[in-house]
C-alpha positions as CSV (number, residue, x, y, z in Angstrom):
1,X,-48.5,109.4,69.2
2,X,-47.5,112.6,68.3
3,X,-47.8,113.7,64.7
4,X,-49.2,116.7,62.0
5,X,-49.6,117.6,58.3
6,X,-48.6,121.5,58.0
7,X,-48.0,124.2,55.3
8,X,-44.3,124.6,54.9
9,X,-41.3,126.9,53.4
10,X,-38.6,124.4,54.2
11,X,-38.5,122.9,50.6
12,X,-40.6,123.1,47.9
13,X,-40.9,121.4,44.6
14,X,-42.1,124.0,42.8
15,X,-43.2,127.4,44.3
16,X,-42.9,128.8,47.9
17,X,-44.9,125.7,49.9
18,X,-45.0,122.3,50.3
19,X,-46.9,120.0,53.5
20,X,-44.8,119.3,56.1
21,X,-45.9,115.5,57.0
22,X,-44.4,114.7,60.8
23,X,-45.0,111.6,62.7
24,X,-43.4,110.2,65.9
25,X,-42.7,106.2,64.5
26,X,-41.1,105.1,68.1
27,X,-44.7,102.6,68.7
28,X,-43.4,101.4,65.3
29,X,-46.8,102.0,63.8
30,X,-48.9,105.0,62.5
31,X,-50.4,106.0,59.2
32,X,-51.0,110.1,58.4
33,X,-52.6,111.5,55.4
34,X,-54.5,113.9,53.6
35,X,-57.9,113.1,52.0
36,X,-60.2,115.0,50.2
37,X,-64.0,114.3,48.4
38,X,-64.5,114.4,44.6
39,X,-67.8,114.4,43.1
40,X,-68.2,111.6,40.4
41,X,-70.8,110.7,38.1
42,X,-73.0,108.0,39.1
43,X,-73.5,104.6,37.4
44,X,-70.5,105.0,35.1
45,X,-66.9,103.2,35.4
46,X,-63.8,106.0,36.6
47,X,-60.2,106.0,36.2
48,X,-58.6,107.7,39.3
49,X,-55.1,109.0,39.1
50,X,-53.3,110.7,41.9
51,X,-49.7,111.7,41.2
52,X,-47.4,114.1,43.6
53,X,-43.9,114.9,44.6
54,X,-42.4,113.5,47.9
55,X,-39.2,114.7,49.3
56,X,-37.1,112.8,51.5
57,X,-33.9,114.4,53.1
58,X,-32.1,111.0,52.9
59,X,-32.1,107.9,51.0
60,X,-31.9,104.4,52.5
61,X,-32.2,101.2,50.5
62,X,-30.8,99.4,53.3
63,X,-34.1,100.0,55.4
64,X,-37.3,100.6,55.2
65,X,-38.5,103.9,57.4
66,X,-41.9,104.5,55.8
67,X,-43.9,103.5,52.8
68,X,-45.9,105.9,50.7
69,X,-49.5,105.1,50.9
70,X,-52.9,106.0,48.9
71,X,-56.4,105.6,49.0
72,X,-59.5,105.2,46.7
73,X,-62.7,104.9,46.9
74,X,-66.4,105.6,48.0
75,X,-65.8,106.0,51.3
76,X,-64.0,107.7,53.6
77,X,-60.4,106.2,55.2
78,X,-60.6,105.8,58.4
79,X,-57.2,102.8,59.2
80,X,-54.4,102.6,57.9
81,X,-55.0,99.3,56.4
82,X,-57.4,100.6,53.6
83,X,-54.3,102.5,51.8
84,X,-52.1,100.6,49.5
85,X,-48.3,100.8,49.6
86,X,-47.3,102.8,46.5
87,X,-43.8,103.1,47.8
88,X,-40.9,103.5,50.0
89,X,-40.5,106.8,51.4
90,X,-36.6,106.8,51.2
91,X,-35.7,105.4,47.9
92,X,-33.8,108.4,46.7
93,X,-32.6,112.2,48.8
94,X,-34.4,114.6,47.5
95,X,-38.1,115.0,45.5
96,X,-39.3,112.1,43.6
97,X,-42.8,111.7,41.7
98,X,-45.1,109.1,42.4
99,X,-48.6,107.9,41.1
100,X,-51.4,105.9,41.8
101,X,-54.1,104.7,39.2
102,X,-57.8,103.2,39.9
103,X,-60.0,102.2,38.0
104,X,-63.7,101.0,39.8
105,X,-67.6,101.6,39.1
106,X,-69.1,104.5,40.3
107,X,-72.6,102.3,40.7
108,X,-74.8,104.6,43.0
109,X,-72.1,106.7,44.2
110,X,-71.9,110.7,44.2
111,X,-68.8,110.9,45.3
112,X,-64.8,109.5,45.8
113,X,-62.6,109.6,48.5
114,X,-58.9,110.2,47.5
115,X,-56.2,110.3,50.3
116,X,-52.1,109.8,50.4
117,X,-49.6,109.8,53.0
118,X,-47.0,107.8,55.1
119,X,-47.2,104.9,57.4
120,X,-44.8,104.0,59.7
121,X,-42.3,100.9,59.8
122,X,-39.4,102.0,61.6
123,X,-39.1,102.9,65.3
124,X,-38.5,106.7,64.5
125,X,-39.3,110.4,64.4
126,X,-39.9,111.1,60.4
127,X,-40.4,114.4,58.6
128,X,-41.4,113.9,54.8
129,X,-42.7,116.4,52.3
130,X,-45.5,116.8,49.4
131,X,-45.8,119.0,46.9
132,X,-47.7,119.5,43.7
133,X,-50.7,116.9,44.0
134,X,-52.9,116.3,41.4
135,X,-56.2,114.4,41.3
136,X,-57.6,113.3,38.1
137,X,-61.2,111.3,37.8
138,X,-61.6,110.5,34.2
């Protein structure tokens, strides 16, 4: 399956760049993301919240193409059926902000694993883009 996650001019939400997120849905399956590690305080409860702008080119109640997708938690993702469906990726043209809250125990754990991106439901090439992500651990 070919697919990839790049630094783009095309559109932006706010300033020059935005990541390109390509994947080639023809299998009718496929999950892409971005993921990062956080630090986080050990045996103390955190509240996760990751929001960001997603821009599709066109709208379409009438199917769904892809879903927005995010993860949390102490490990890190590795299938696409650890994320959680936040969203459709074509409910309107254009940018849109989404979020996605957490709350868990940090027990013995150092550190978080935050990812987002899109998973595939329709048999399709898809180009979507995000812009101005923010990670909060509270």
């Amino acid at each position: 399956m070919e697919w990839n996650i790049t630094r783009s001019t095309d559109v932006a939400s706010s300033g020059q760049y935005s990541l390109k997120f390509f994947i080639d849905g023809q299998q009718d399956d496929g999950t892409i993301w971005i993921e990062r590690k956080i630090a986080a305080q050990k045996d103390s409860q955190i509240k996760v919240s990751i929001s960001f702008d997603f821009y599709s080119e066109h709208e379409s109640l009438a199917n769904t193409i892809a879903v927005i997708c995010a993860y949390a938690d102490f490990r890190k993702p590795g299938t696409e059926e650890e994320f959680i469906v936040i969203g459709n990726a074509n409910e309107v043209e254009g940018w849109k902000k989404y979020n996605y809250t957490i709350s868990m125990s940090a027990g013995s754990h150092e550190e978080i694993w935050v990812a987002l991106g899109i998973s595939v439901r329709w048999e399709t090439c898809m180009t979507y883009y995000i812009d101005n992500v923010e990670v909060k651990i509270i």
